[in-house]
Every structure is written in C-alpha cells, then in structure tokens.
MARPA-498845 format. One line per 4 residues: their letters; for each residue y, x, z of N, C-alpha, C, CB. Coordinates in nm, 4 decimals, decimal comma. Glycine has a CB too. Layout:
N
a	Y X Z Y X Z Y X Z Y X Z; ...
//
This chain:
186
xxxx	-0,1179 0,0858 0,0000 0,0000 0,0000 0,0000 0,1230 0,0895 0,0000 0,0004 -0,0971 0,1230; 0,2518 0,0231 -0,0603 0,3745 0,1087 -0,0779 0,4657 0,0770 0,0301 0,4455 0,0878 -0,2145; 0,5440 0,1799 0,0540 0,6679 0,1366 0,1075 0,7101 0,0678 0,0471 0,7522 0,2060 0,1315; 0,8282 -0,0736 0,1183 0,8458 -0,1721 -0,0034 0,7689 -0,3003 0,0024 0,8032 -0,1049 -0,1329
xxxx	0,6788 -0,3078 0,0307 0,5572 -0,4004 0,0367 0,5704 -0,5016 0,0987 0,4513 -0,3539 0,0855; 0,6530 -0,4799 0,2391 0,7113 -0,6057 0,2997 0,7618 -0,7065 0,2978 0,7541 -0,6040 0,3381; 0,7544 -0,8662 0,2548 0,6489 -0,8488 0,4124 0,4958 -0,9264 0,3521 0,7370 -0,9746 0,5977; 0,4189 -0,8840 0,4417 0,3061 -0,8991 0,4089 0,2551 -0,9051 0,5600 0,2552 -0,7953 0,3082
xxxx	0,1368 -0,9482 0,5826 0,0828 -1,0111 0,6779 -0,0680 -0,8904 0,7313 0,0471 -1,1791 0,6100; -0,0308 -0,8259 0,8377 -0,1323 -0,7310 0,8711 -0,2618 -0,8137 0,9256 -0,0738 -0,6254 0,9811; -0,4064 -0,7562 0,9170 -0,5019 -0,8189 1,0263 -0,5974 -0,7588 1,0359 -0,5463 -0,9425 1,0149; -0,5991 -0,6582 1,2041 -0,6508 -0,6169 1,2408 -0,7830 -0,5746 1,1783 -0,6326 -0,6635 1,3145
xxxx	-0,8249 -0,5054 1,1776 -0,9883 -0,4863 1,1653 -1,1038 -0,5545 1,2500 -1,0141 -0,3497 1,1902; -1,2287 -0,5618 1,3089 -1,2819 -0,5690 1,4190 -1,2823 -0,4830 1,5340 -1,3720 -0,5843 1,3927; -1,2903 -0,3260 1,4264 -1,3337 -0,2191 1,5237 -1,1463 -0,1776 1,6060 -1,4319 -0,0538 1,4073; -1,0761 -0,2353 1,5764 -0,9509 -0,1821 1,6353 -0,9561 -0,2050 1,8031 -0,8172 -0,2637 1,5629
xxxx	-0,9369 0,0055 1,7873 -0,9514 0,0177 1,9598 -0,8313 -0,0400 2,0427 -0,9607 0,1836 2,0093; -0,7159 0,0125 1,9633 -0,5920 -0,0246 2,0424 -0,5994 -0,2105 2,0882 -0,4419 0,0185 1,9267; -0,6072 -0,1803 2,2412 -0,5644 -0,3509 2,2841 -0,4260 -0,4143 2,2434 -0,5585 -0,3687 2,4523; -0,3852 -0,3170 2,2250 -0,2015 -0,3989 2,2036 -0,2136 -0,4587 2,0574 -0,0284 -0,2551 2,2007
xxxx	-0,3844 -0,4519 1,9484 -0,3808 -0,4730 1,8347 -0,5091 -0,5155 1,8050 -0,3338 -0,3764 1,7694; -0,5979 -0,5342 1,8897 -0,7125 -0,6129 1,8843 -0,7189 -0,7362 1,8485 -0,7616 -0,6147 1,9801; -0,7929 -0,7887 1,7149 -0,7805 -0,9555 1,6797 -0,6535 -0,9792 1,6342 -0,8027 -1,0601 1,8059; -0,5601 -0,9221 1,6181 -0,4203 -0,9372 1,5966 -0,3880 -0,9957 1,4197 -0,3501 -0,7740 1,6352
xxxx	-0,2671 -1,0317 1,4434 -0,1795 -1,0816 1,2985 -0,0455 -1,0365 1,2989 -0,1642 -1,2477 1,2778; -0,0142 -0,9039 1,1964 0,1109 -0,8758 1,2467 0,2075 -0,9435 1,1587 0,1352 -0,7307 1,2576; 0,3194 -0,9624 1,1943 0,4139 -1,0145 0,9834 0,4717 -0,8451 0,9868 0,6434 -1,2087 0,9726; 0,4479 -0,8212 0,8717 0,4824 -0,6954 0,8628 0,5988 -0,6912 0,8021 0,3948 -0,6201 0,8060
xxxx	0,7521 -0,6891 0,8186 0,8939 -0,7297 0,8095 0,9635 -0,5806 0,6806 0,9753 -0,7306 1,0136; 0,9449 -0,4935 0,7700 1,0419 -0,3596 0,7121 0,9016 -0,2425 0,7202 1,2186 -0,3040 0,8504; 0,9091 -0,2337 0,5682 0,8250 -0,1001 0,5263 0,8798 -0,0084 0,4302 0,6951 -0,1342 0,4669; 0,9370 0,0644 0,5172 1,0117 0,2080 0,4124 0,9597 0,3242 0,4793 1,2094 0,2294 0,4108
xxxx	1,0191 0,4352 0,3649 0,9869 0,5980 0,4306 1,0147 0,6436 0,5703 1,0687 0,7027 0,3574; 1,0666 0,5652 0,6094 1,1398 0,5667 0,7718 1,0077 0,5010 0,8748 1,3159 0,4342 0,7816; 0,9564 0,4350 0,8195 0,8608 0,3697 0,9339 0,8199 0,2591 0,8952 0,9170 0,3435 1,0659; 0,7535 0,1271 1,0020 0,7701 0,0171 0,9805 0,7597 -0,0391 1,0914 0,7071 -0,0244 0,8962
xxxx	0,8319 -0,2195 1,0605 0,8335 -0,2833 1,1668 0,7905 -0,4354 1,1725 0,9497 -0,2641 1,2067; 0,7146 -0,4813 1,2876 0,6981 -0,5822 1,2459 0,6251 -0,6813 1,3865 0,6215 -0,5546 1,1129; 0,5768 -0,7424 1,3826 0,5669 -0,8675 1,5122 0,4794 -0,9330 1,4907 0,6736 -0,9705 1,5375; 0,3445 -0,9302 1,5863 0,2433 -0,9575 1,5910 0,2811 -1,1541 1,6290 0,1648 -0,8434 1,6951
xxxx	0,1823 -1,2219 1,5519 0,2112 -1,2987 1,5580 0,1304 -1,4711 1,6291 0,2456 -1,2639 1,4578; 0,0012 -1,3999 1,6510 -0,0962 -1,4808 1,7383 -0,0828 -1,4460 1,8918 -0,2487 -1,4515 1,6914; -0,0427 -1,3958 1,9609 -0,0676 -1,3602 2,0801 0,0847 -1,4349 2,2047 -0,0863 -1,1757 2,0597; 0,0265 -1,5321 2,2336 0,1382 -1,6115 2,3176 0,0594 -1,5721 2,4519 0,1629 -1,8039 2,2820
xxxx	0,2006 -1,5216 2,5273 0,1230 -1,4901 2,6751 0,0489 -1,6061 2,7522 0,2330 -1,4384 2,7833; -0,0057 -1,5167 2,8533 -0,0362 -1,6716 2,9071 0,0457 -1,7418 3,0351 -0,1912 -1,6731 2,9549; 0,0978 -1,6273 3,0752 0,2790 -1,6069 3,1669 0,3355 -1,7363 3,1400 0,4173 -1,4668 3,0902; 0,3868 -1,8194 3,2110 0,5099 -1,9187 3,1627 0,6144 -1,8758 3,1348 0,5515 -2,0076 3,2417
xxxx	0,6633 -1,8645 3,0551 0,8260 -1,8062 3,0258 0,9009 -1,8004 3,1456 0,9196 -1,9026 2,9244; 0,9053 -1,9167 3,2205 1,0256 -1,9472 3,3272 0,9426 -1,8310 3,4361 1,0472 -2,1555 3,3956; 0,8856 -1,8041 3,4820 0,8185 -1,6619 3,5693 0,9187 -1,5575 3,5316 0,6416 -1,6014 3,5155; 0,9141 -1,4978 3,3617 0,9560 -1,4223 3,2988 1,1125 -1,3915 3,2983 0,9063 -1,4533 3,2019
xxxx	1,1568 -1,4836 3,2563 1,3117 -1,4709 3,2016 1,3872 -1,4860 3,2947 1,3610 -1,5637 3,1010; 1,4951 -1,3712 3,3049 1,5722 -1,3514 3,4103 1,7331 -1,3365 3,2923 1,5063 -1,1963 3,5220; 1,8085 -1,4154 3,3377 1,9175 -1,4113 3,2419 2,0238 -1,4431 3,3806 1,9076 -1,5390 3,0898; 2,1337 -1,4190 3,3051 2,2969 -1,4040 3,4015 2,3866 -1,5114 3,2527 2,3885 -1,1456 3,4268
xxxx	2,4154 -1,5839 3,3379 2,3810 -1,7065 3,4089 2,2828 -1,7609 3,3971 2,4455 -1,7897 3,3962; 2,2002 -1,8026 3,4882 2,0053 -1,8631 3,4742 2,0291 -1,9442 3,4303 1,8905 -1,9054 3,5906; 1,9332 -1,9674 3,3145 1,9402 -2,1138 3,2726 1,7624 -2,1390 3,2983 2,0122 -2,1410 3,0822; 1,7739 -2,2837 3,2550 1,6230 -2,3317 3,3308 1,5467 -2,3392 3,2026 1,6177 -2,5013 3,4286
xxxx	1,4600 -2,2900 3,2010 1,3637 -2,2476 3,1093 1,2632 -2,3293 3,1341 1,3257 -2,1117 3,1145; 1,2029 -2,4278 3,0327 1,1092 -2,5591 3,0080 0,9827 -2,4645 3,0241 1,1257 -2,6577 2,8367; 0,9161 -2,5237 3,1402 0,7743 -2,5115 3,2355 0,7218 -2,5059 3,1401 0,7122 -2,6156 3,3404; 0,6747 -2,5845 3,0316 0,5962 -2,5650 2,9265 0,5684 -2,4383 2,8731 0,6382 -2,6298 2,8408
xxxx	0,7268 -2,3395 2,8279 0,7144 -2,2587 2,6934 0,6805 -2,1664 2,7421 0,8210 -2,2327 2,6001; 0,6046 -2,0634 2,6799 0,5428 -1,9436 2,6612 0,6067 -1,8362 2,5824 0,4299 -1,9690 2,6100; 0,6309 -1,7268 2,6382 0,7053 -1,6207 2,5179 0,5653 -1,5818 2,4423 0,8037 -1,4506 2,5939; 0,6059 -1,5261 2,3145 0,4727 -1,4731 2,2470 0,4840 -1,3154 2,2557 0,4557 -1,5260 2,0779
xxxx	0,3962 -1,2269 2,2478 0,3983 -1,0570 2,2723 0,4265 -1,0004 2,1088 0,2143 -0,9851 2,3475; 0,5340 -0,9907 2,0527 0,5368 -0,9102 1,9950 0,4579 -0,7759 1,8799 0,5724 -0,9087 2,0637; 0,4565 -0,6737 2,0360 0,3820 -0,5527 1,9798 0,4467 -0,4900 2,1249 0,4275 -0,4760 1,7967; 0,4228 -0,3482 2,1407 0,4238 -0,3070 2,2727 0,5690 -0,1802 2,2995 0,2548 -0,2405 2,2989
xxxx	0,6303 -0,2217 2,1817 0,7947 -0,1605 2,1851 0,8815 -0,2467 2,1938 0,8460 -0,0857 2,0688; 0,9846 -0,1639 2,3371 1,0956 -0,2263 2,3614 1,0291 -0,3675 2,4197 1,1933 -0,2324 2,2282; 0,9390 -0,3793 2,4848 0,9317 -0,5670 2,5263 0,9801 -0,6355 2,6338 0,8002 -0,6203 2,5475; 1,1459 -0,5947 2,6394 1,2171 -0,6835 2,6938 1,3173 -0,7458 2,6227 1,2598 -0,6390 2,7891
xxxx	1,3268 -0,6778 2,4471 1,3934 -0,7561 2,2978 1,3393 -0,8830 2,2947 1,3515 -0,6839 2,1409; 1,3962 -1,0036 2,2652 1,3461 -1,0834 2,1977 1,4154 -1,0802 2,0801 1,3362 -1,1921 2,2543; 1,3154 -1,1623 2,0176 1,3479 -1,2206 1,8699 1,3145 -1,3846 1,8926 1,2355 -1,1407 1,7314; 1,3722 -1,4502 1,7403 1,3055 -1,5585 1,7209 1,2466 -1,5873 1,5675 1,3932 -1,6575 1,7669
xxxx	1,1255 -1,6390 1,6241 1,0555 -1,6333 1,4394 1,0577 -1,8088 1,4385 0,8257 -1,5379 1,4063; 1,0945 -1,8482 1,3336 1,1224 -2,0062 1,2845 1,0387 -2,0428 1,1591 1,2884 -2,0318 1,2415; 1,0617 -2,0933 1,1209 1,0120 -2,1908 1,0022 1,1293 -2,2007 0,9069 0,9676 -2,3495 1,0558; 1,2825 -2,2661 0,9761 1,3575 -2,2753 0,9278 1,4283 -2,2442 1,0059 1,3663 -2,3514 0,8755
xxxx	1,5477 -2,2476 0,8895 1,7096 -2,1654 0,9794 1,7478 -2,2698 1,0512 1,8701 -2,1100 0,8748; 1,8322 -2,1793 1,1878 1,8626 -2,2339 1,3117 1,9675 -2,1603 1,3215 1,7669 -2,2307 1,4233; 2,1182 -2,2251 1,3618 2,2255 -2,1117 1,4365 2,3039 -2,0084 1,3230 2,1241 -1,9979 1,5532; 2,3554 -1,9543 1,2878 2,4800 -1,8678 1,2811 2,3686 -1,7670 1,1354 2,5416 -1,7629 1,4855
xxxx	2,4776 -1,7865 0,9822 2,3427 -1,7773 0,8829 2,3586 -1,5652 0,9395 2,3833 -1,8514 0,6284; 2,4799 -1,5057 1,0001 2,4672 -1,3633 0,9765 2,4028 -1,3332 1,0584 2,5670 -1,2837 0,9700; 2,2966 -1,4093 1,1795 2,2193 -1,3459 1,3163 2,0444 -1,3713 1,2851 2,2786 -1,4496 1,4870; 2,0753 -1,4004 1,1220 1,8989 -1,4378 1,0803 1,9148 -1,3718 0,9645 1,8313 -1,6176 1,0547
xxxx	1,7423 -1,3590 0,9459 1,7463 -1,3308 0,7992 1,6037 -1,3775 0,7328 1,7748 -1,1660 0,7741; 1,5598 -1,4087 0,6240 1,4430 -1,4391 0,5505 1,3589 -1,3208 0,5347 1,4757 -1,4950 0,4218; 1,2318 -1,3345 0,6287 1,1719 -1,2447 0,5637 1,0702 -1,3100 0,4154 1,0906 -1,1716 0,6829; 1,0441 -1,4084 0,4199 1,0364 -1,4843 0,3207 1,0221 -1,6162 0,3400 0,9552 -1,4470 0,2534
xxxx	1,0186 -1,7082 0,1839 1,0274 -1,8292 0,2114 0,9341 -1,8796 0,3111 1,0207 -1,8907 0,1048; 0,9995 -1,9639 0,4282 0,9749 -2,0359 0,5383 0,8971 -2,0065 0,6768 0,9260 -2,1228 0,4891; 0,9909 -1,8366 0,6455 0,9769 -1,7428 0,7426 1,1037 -1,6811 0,8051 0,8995 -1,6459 0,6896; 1,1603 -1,7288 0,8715 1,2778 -1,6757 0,9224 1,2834 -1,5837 1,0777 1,3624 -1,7999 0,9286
xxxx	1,3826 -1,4837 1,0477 1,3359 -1,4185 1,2159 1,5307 -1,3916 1,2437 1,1883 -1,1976 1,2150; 1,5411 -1,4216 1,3897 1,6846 -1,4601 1,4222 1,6851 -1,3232 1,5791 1,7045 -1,6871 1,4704; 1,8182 -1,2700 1,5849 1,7899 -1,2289 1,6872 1,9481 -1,2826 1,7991 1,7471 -1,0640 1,6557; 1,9947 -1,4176 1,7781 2,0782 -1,4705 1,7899 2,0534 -1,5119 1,9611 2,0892 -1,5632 1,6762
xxxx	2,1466 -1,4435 2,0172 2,1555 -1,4806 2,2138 2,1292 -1,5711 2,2352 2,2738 -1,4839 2,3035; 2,2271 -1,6650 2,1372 2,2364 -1,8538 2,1987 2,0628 -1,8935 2,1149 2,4421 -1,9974 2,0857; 2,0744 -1,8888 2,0010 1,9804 -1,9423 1,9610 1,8246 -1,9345 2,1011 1,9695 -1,8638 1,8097; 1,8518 -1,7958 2,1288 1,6885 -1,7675 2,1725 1,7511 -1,8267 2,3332 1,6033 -1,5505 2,1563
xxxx	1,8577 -1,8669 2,3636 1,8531 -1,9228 2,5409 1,8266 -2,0952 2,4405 2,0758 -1,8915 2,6919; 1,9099 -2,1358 2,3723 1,8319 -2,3039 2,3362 1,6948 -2,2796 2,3224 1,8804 -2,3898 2,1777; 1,6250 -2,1967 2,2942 1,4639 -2,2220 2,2692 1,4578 -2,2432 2,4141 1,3512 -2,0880 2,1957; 1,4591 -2,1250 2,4961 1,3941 -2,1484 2,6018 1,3886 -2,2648 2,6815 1,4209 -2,0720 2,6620
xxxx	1,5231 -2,3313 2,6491 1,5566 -2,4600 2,7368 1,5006 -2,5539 2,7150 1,6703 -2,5068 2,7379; 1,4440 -2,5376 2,5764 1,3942 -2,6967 2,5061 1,2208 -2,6925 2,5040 1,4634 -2,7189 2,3054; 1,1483 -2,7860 2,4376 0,9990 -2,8107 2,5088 0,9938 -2,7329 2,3915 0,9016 -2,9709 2,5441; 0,8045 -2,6287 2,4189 0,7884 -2,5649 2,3151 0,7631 -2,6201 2,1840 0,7108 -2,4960 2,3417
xxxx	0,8051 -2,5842 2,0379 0,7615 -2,5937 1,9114 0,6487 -2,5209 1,8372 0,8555 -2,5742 1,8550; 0,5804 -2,6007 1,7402 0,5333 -2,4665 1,7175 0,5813 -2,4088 1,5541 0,3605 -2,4726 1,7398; 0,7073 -2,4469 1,5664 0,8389 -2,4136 1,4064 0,8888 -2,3385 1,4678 0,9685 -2,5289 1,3303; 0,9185 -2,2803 1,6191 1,0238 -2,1852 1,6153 0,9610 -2,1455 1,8027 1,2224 -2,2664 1,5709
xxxx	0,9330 -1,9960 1,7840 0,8639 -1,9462 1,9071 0,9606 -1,8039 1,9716 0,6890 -1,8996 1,8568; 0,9666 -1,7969 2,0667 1,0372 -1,6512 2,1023 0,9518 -1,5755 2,1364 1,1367 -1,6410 2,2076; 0,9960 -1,4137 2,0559 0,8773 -1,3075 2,0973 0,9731 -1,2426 2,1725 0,7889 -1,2072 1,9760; 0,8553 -1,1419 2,2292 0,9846 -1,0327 2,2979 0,8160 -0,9171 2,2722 1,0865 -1,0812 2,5453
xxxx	0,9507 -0,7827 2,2419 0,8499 -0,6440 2,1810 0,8153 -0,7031 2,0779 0,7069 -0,5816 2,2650; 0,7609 -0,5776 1,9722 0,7799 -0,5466 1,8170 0,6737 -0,4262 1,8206 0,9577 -0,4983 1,7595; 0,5913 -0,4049 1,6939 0,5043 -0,3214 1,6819 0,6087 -0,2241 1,5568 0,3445 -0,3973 1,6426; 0,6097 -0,1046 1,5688 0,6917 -0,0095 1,5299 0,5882 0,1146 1,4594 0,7833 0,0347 1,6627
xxxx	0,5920 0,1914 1,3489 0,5292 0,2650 1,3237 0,6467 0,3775 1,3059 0,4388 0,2221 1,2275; 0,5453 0,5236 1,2836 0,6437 0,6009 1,2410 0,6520 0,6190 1,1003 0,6362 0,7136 1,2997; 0,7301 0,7565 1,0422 0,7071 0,7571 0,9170 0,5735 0,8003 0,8830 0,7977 0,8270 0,8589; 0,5094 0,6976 0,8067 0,3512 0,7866 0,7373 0,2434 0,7133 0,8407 0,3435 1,0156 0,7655
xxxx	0,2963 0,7058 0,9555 0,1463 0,6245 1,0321 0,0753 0,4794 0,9685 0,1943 0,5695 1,2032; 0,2030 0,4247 0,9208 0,0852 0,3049 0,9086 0,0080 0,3550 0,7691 0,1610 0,1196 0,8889; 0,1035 0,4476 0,6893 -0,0136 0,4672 0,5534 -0,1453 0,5181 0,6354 0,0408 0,6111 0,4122; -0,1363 0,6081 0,7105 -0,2802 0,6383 0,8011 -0,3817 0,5617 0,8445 -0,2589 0,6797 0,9112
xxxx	-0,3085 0,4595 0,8762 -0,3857 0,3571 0,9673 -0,4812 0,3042 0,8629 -0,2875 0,2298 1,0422; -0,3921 0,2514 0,7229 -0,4547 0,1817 0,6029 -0,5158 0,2513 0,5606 -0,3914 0,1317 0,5074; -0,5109 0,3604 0,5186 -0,5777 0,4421 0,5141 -0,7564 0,4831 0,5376 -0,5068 0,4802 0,5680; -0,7489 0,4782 0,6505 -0,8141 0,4539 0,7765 -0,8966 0,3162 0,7778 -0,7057 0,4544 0,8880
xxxx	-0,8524 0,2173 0,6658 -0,9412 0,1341 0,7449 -0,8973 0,0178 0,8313 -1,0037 0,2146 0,8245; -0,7629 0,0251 0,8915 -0,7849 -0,0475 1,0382 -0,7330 -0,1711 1,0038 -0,7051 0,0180 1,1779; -0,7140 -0,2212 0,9000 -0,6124 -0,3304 0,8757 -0,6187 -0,3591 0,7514 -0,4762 -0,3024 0,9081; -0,6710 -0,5057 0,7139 -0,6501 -0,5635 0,6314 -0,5297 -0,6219 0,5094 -0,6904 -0,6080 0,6839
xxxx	-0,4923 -0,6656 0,4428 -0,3616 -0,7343 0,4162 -0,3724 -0,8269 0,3552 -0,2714 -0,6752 0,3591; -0,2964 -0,9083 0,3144 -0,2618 -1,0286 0,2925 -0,1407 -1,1023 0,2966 -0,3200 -1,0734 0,3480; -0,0999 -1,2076 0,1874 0,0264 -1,2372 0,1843 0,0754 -1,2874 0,3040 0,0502 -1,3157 0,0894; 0,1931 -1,3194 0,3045 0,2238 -1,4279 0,4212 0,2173 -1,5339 0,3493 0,3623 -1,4239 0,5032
xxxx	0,1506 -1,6095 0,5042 0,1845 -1,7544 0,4798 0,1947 -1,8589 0,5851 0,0946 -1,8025 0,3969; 0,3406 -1,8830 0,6009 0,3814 -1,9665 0,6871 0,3299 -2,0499 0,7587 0,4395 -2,0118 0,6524; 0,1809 -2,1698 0,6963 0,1101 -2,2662 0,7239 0,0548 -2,1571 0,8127 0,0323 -2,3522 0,6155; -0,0143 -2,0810 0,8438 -0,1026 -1,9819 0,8657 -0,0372 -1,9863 1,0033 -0,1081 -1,8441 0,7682
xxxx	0,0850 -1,8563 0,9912 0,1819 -1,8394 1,1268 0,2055 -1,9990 1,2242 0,3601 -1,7799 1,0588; 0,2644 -2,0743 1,1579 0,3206 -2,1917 1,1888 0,2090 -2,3172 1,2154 0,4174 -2,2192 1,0745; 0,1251 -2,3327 1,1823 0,0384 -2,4344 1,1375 -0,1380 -2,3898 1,2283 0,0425 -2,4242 0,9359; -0,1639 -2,2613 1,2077 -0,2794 -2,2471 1,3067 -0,2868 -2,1852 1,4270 -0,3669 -2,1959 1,2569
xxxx	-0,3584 -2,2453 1,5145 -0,3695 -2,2457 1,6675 -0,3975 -2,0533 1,6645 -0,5322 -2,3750 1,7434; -0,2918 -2,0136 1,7790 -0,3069 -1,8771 1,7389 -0,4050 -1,8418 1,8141 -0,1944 -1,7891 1,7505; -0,5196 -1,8636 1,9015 -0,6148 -1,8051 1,8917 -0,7268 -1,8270 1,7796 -0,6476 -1,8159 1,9970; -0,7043 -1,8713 1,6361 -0,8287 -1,9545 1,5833 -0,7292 -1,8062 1,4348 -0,8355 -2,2201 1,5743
xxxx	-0,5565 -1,7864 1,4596 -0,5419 -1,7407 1,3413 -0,5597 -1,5833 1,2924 -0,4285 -1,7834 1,3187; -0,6591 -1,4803 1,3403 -0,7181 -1,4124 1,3152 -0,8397 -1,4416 1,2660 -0,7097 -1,3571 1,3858; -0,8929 -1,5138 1,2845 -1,0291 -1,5301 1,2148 -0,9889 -1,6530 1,0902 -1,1664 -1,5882 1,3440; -0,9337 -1,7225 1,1002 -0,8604 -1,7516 0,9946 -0,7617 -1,7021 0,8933 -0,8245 -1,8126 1,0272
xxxx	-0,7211 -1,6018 0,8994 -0,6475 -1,4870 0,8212 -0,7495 -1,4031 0,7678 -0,5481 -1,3978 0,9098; -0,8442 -1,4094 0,8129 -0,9794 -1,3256 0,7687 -1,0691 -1,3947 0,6190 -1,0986 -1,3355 0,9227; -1,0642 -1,5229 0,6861 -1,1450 -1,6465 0,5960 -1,0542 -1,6046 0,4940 -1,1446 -1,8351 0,6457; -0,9528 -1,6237 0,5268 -0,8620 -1,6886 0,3740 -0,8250 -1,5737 0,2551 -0,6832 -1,7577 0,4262
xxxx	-0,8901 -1,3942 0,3386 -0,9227 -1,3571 0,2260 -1,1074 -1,3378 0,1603 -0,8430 -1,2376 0,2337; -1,1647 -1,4146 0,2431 -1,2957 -1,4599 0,1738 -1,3441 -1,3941 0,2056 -1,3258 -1,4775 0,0543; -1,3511 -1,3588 0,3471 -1,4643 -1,2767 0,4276 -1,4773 -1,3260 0,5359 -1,4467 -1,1381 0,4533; -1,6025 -1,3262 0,6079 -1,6901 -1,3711 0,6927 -1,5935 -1,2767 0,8276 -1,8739 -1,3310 0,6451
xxxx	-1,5711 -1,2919 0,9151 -1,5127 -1,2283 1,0487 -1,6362 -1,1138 1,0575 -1,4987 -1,3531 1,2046; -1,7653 -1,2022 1,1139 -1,9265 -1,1322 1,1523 -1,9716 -1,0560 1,0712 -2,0437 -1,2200 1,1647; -1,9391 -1,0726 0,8967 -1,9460 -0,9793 0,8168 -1,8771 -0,8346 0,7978 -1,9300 -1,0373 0,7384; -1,7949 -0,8249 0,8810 -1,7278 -0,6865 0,8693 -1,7816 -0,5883 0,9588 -1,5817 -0,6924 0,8961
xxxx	-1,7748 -0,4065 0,9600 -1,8269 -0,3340 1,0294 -1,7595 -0,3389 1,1580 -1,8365 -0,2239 0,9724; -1,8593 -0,3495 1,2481 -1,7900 -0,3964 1,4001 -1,7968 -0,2091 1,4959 -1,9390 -0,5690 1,5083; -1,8267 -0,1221 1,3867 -1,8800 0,0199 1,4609 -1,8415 0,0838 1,3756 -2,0295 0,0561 1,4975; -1,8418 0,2031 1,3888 -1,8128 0,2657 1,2679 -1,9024 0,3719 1,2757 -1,6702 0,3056 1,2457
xxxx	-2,0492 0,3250 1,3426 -2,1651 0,4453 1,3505 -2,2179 0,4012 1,1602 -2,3337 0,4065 1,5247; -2,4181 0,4744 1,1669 -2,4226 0,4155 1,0312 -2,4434 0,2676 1,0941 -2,5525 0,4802 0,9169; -2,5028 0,2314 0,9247 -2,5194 0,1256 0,9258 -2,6808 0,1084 0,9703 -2,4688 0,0781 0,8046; -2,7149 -0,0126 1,0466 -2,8677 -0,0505 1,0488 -2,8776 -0,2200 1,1201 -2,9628 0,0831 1,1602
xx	-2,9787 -0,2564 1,1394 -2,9812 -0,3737 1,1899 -2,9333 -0,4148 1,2575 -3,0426 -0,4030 1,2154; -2,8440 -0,5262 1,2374 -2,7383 -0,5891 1,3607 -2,7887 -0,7306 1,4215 -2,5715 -0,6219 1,2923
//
C-alpha cells in the first residue's frame, strides 16, 4: 500500500500480539511519508463516560454514553467521528463520504450531554505510526485492508465489526493463520 491511500479501513490480523490492536478496525485517516494516523474504531470502553470526564465547568455527562478507545496515543484527545456534519464546517473534515471526524470543544461537550448515538461517538487516543512502520507492519502481514464503509463503522455492533470487516472481504475469520508456527492440523 502507498502513502496516499487514505483512508482506508485497517483489520487486524488474528495473530496480532499488540492488545492495544487485537480484533481491531482502524479508519486509517492520514497516510504520508511522515507517518500515519488513524482511530480504531470498534472498541467502546466499558467505563461510563461520566466516571471519565472531568471538564471545568462540569457538565453532566448522560449515564448511558461510553467514550470509544481510539488507539493508545495521547488518550486524553478526543475526537468526534459522525456520520454527518455537526457544528462549525472549519473544526471537521471528511475523511470520506459519510465519514466525518470533528475535533470541535462544543461539539464533543453536546455529545457527552446527550443519550448515546450510534451516528456520532466520542473517541479519545489515536493510533499513530512512524515514518515507514506501518509499511512494516503490512508488510509483515499484520493487517488486512479494505475500503471504508460507513454502514460497517456506523451500522455494526462493534463487537460483531471485526469479524464482519473480515467477511466482507470474503474470508472466513477461523480461516486465517492464528500462529505463525508451520502449518498442520488445527
């Protein structure tokens, strides 16, 4: 894959050791010679937000919502990933159609206040590569790709959308190498 490529939709391997990337779906946002960046997108804590969020002036954060994890840089950033635009058009941007990511103050204190959606979620932390690592990684093996697609992010239950990001490029989850010894009877 090229620098450039973004965005496109990472997914994990089986054998991926790293926990911060196990089973994972990243949207993969910014891929240049510089690095890349991007925000895992199945993994909603299981924390209540209102535990979490400490803001000046407190506002009351709906018992319901859940922040989602990112990636394991910087995770006291939030972002907000939408469906559609919300709030102020210069504090968002498209990473593609009916994928929007906002990093707008007000926007992300109205999420918190209001009951959760599942059109518009707040992450906090971002998965970050350096220059040349993620070609390694792909490289390597550790990660699949695939377009984005919104229904996908937006539309499936995020523990069901790794193995569904898997299906939808026409492979079996159980079918992939779960070791990376040889191969023999499983």
């Amino acid at each position: 894959m090229n620098a450039g490529a973004a965005p496109i939709l990472l997914v994990s391997m089986p054998q991926m050791a790293d926990p911060n990337f196990a089973r994972t779906v990243v949207l993969l946002c910014d891929y240049t010679e510089e690095g890349a960046f991007g925000l895992v997108v199945n993994r909603p804590m299981s924390e209540p937000a209102w535990r979490l969020v400490k803001t000046e002036p407190p506002v009351r954060v709906d018992p319901e919502l859940r922040l989602w994890m990112g990636g394991p840089v910087d995770p006291e950033r939030p972002w907000v990933l939408m469906a559609e635009a919300q709030g102020p058009d210069d504090e968002q941007r498209e990473i593609c159609p009916g994928v929007l990511l906002s990093v707008s103050h007000e926007l992300t204190l109205r999420l918190l206040q209001t009951p959760p959606s599942s059109r518009a979620r707040v992450i906090v932390g971002y998965a970050g590569w350096g220059p040349g690592q993620l070609d390694k990684e792909l490289a390597a093996s550790a990660w699949l790709t695939t377009d984005v697609d919104p229904r996908l992010i937006f539309g499936v239950p995020p523990e069901e959308m790794w193995e569904a990001a898997i299906r939808r490029l026409g492979t079996d989850p159980a079918a992939l190498q779960t070791s990376s010894g040889a191969s023999g009877v499983h």
